[in-house]
N, C-alpha and C positions, 0 to 999 in steps of 0.2 A: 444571463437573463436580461430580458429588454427593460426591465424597470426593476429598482430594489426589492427583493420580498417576495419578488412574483416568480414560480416557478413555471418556466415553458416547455411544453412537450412539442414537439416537431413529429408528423407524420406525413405519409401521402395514399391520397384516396386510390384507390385501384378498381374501383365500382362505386357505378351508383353518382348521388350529385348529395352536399352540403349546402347547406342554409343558415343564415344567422340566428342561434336561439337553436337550432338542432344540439340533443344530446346525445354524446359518446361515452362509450363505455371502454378503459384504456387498461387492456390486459399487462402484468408485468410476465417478464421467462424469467420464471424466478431462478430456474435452474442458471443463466448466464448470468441474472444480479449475486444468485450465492458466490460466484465465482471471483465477480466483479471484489465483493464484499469480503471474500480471505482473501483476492491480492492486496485488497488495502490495506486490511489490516498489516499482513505482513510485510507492506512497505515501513508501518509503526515498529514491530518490532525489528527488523533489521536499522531501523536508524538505531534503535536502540542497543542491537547488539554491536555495529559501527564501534559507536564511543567506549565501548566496554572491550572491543579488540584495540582500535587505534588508537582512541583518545578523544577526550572531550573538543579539538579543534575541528573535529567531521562536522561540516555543517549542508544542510542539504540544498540543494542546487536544480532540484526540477526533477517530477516523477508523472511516470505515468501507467495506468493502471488498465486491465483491460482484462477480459476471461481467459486466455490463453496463457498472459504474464505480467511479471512487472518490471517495471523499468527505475533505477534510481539514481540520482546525480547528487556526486557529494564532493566537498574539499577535500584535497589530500593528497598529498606532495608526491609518491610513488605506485610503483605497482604491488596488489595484494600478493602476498606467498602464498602456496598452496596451504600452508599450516596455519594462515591468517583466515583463509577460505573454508579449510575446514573449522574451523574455530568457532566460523559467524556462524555457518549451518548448525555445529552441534548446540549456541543455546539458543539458536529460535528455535532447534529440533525439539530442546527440554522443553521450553516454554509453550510450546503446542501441546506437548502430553501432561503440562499441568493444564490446562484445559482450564484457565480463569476465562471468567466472565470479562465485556468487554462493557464497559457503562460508559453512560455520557448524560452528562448535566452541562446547561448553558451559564455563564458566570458574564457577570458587566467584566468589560475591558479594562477597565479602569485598575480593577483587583488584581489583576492575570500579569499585571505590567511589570509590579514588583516581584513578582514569584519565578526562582529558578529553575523549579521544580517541574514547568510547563511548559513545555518547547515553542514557541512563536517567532516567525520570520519574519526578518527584516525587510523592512519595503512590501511586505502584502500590506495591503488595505484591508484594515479589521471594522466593524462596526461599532455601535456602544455595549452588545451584546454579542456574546463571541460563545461559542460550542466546543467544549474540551471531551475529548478521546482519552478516556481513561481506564487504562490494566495495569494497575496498580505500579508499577516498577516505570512503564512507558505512559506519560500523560502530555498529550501535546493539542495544539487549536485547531480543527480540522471541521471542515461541513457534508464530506462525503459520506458517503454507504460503509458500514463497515459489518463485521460480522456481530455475533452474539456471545460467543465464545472462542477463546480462541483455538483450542480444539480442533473447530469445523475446518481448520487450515487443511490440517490431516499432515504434510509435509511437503517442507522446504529444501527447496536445491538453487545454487545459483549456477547458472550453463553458461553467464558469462562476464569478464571482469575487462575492461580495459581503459585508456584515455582518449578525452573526448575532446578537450581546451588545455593548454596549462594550468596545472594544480587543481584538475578536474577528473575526476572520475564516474567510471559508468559501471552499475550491475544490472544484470539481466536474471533473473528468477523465476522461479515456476513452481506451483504446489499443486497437494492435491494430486491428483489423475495426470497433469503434464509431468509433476517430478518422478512419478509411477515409469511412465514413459519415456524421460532425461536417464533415467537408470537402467533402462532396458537397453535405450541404444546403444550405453556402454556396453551391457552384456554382448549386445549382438554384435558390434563390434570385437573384442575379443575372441567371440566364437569364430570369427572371420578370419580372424588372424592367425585363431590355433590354428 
């Protein structure tokens, strides 16, 4: 954003002519924000299922988010095993079909600083008021879109695991309708090979 606070939208006219003082009316797809909003989420619970297969040393390293997929960069000295992989999908798989609620209340920084309990990155610039992502088990600082429930994710696959930097690692994931998909090409695959 070009100034603190202030939220900008970016478009381009394709008709017609703008004036200063003209008002717009700024439709959302909601259908690509839903999607936008289970990858995020599910980059939450994957950090959180992380620490819960490797170890509280995973610390994350840069994510990104998008309707198609997600992208996650974590610490961590080796490559995952197939048993480590399956691991992490089956408890984001559980924690989609408990289907908690996904809340968020804003807290001063100040509070958040001392608390283990709340995931926060080193080196972001936080403000004196900061926004926590909280399902119950996963509660970390975040200002993005996320879902409502975690539910809505529907389901989790990751299509892909490798190294990015030393003692960096990279997942690649898909829910929803792409993990739908992730599992068909195996199928057809296979059919291919019978």
């Amino acid at each position: 954003a070009p100034y603190k606070g202030l939220i900008a939208h970016k478009g381009k006219l394709e008709q017609g002519t703008l004036q200063v003082g003209d008002s717009l009316n700024a439709i959302i797809d909601r259908e690509r924000r839903q999607k936008i909003a289970n990858n995020h989420t599910a980059t939450h619970l994957l950090h959180w299922a992380l620490h819960q297969v490797l170890g509280e040393h995973v610390k994350q390293a840069g994510s990104v988010v998008d309707p198609q997929r997600l992208r996650f960069d974590f610490s961590h000295h080796k490559a995952l095993s197939l048993d480590e992989i399956r691991q992490i999908e089956d408890l984001i798989n559980e924690r989609i079909r408990e289907n908690q609620p996904v809340k968020w209340y804003e807290m001063k920084y100040d509070e958040v600083q001392g608390r283990d309990d709340i995931k926060q990155f080193f080196g972001e610039k936080y403000g004196s008021l900061v926004r926590v992502i909280d399902i119950d088990y996963s509660k970390e600082l975040c200002g993005g879109t996320h879902t409502s429930a975690v539910g809505n994710i529907g389901l989790f696959r990751i299509a892909k695991e490798g190294s990015i930097a030393a003692g960096i690692r990279r997942i690649e994931a898909v829910t929803g309708k792409e993990a739908e998909m992730l599992s068909r090409q195996g199928e057809d695959a296979l059919l291919q090979i019978a």
